[in-house]
Each structure stands twice: as structure tokens, then as C-alpha cells.
N, C-alpha and C positions, 0 to 999 in steps of 0.2 A: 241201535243203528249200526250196522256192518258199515266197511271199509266202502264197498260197493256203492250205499247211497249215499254218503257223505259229502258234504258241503262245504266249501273249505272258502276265503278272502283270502285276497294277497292286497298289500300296500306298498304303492311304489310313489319315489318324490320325485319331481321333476323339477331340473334345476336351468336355467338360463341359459345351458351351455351343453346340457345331456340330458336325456330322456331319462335315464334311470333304471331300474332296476328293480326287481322284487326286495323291499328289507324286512317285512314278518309274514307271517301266513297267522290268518287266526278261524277258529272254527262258528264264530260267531260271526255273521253280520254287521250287527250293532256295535259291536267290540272292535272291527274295523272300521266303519267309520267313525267313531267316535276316534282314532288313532289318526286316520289321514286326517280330518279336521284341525285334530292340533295340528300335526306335523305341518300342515301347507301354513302355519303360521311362524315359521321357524327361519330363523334368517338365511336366504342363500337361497329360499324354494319356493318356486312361483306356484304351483297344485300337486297337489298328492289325491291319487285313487286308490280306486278299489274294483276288485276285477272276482267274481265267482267261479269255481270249477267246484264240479262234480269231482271229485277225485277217482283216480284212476279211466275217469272215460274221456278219450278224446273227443276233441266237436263242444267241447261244453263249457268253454269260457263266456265268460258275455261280462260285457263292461255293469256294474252295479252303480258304482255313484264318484265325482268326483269332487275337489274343494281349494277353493283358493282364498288366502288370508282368513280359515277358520269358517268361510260359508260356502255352503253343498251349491255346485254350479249348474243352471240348467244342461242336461243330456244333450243338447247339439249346441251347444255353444261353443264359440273357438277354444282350441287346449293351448296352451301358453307353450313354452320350446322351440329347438332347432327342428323346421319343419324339413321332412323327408329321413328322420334318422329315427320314429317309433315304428309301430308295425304298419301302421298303414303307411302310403304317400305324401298323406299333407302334415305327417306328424305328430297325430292323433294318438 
């Protein structure tokens, strides 16, 4: 697999009072969630995701799965956070 089609996770925590940040990137899926899972069980952090990119091509993020207290959360359910400070509006 070249650079070009590669499939990359990021994991970010989200905590009471900031949205967060990217803290690893892993080339596995499952290797990522199986990290935000723990992690959203960790004191201080209300969910931890997981977010997909192609690497190198823009346009190509897409939310993959997110997790609060250690279980994967339904796709449109509310995100926990200071709403209006993630990418979108409501904090998402």
C-alpha cells in the first residue's frame, strides 16, 4: 500500500472544559478504537474519538466512531463539551 492510499485514525479526548486535540494517529482502525475506548474511561474525559483520513488527500475525513466511559456511542447522539469551540457549531 503506497502513501497515496493510506488510511490513517486519529484519537482525540475530550474533556469538560476543551474539545481536545489529536494525541496518536494509528494506521489500524481497530488499534484506534480499541485506544479511545480506554482512554474515554480515564479521569478528567468525558469521550474520546476517532476520526479517518486518507492520508495526504484532502476532503477525506469522516468521523468513524466515538466512546464515553469505555462504550462506543451511537453516531448522532449528543458529544459531551464546551459547545461552539469543536469544528462544527454545536461542538460536535
Amino acid at each position: 500500500m503506497g502513501v497515496a492510499d493510506e488510511w490513517i485514525f486519529a484519537v482525540h479526548a475530550t474533556r469538560p472544559d476543551d474539545v481536545g486535540v489529536v494525541e496518536i494517529v494509528f494506521r489500524d482502525e481497530r488499534a484506534a478504537c480499541a485506544y479511545a475506548a480506554d482512554r474515554s474511561t480515564d479521569f478528567g474525559v468525558v469521550a474520546a474519538s476517532v476520526t479517518g483520513y486518507l492520508l495526504g488527500e484532502l476532503g477525506t475525513r469522516h468521523a468513524v466512531a466515538w466512546f464515553a466511559d469505555g462504550a462506543e456511542q451511537p453516531a448522532r447522539a449528543p458529544r459531551p463539551g464546551p459547545p461552539g469551540r469543536g469544528i462544527y457549531p454545536n461542538g460536535a
